[in-house]
BALUM-432916 format. One line per 10 residues: number of its first residue (from 1); their letters; for each residue z, y, x of C-alpha. Coordinates in Angstrom, 3 decimals. Example, Ala and Ser with C-alpha at 12.3 -4.5 7.8 and 13.67 -1.06 7.14 Angstrom:
2
1) as) 7.800,-4.500,12.300; 7.140,-1.060,13.670
END
This chain:
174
1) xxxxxxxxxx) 22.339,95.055,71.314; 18.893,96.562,69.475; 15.605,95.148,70.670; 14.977,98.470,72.485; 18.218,98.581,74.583; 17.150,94.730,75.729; 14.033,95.921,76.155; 14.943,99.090,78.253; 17.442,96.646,80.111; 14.232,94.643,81.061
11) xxxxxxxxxx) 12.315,97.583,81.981; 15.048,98.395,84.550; 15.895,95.084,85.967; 11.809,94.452,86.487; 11.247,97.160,88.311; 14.570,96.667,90.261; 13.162,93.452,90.963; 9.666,94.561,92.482; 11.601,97.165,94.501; 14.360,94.799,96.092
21) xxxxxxxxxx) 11.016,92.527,97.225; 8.846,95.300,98.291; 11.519,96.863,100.753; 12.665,93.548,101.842; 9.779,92.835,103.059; 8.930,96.291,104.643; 12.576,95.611,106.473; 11.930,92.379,107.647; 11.960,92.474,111.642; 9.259,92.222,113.677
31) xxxxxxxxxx) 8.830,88.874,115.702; 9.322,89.426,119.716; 7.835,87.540,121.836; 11.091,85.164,123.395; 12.415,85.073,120.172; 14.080,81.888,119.482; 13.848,81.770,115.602; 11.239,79.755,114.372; 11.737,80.596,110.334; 9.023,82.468,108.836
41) xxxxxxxxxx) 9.220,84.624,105.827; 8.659,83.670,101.918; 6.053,86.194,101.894; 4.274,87.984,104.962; 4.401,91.675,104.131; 0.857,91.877,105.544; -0.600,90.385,102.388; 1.427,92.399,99.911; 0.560,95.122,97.811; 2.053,97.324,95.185
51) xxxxxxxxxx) 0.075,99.144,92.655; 0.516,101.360,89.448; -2.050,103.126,87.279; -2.832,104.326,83.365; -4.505,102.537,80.714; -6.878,103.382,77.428; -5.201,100.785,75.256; -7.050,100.199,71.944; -5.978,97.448,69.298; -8.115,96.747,65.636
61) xxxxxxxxxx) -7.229,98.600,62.690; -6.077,102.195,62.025; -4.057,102.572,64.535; -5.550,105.240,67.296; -6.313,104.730,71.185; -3.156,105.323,73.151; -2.590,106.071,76.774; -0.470,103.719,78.567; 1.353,102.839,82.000; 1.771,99.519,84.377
71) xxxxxxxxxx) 2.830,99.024,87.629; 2.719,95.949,89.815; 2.787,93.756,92.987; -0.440,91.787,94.253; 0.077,88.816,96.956; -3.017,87.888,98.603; -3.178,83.893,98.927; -5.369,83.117,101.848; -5.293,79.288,101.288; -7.122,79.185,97.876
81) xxxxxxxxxx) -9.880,81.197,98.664; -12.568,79.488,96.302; -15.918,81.039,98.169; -16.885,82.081,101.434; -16.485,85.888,100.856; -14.620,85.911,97.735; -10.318,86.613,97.975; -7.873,85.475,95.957; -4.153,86.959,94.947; -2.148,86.257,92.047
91) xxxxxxxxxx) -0.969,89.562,90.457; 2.650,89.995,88.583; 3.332,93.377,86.760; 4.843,94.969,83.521; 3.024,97.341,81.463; 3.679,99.872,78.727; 0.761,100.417,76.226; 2.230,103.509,74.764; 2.045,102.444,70.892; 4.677,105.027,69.244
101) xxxxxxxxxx) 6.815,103.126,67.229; 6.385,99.416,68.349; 7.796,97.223,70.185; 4.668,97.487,72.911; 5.347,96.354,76.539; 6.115,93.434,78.760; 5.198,91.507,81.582; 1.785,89.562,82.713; 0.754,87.195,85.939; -2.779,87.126,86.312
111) xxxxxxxxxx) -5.117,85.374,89.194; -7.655,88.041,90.905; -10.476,86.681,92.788; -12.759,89.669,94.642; -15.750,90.081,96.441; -17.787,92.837,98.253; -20.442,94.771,97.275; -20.672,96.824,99.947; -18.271,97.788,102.960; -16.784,100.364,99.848
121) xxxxxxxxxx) -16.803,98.643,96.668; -15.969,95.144,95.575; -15.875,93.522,92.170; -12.962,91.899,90.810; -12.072,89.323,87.762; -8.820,88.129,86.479; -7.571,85.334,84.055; -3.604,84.616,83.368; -0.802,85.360,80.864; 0.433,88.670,78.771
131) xxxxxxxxxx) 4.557,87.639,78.075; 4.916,90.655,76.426; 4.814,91.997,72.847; 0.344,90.768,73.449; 1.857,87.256,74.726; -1.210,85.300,75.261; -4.724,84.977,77.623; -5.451,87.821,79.752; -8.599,88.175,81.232; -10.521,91.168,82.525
141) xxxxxxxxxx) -13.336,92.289,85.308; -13.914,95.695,87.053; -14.550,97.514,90.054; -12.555,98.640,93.175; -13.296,101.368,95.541; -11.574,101.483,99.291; -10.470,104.804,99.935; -8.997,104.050,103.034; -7.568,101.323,104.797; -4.479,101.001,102.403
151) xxxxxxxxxx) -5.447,102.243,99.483; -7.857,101.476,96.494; -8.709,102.758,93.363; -9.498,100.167,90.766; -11.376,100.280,87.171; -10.979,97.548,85.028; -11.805,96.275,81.762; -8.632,94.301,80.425; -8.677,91.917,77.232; -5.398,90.459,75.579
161) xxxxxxxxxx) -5.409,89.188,72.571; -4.720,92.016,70.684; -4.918,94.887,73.218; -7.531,95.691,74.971; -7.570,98.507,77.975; -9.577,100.038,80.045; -7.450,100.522,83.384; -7.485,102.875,86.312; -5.031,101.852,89.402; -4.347,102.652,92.530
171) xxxx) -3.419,100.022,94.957; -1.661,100.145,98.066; -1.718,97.722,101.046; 1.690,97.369,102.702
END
């Protein structure tokens, strides 16, 4: 098998992998009030999110800007909240920075601490791991913008160490 079948295969059983934990969780039955069980789940739905968006990758050299895709799931941790004010979530996702040619994609965890601004707009930062084809630090910093109660629109500046991106994604509160 070619490194672009195993890396298709990936692709496929990644996002397979997001999906089977996303809708398990939507489908995870409410608690009633006699209800006898006492197990709670691995993750509360409530703090999950799933986002995707499109990137401005740019490495060094003479190689132009490409336009790229990710997708990924946020879980906010409420125990390791580091300020008053300021959330924390740890971030898992795969990207595709749209190189032609290359072997250019993979997966990346990242820890996102936020704050408000105002009751619209919050600042973010992240710090964590490329495993892809950019294996190495990630770190980055933007802007979010609540459009409604679910769903934000995010701008960030991304660093790897040989990519860097400027990123627009939407995010959507389960």
């Amino acid at each position: 098998m070619n490194n672009s079948s195993q890396n298709h295969i990936s692709k496929i059983l990644f996002g397979t992998f997001l999906s089977l934990i996303s809708f398990s969780l939507i489908a995870q039955p409410a608690k009633t009030q006699g209800s006898s069980s006492n197990s709670k789940p691995l993750l509360e739905r409530s703090k999950l999110s799933i986002g995707a968006g499109l990137s401005l990758n740019s490495v060094d050299g003479p190689v132009d800007d490409e336009l790229g895709y990710q997708f990924f799931a946020a879980y906010k941790l409420t125990r390791v909240n580091l300020l008053e004010g300021v959330n924390s979530s740890l971030e898992l996702g795969y990207m595709d920075y749209g190189f032609d040619g290359v072997d250019n994609d993979g997966l990346w965890a990242t820890y996102v601490i936020d704050g408000a601004i105002n009751s619209q707009v919050n600042w973010l930062a992240r710090a964590g791991f490329d495993f892809g084809d950019d294996s190495g630090l990630m770190l980055g910093m933007g802007l979010s913008a609540r459009i409604n109660k679910q769903l934000k629109l995010r701008m960030e500046y991304v660093v790897r160490d040989e990519v860097d991106s400027i990123q627009l994604n939407l995010l959507y509160k389960l």
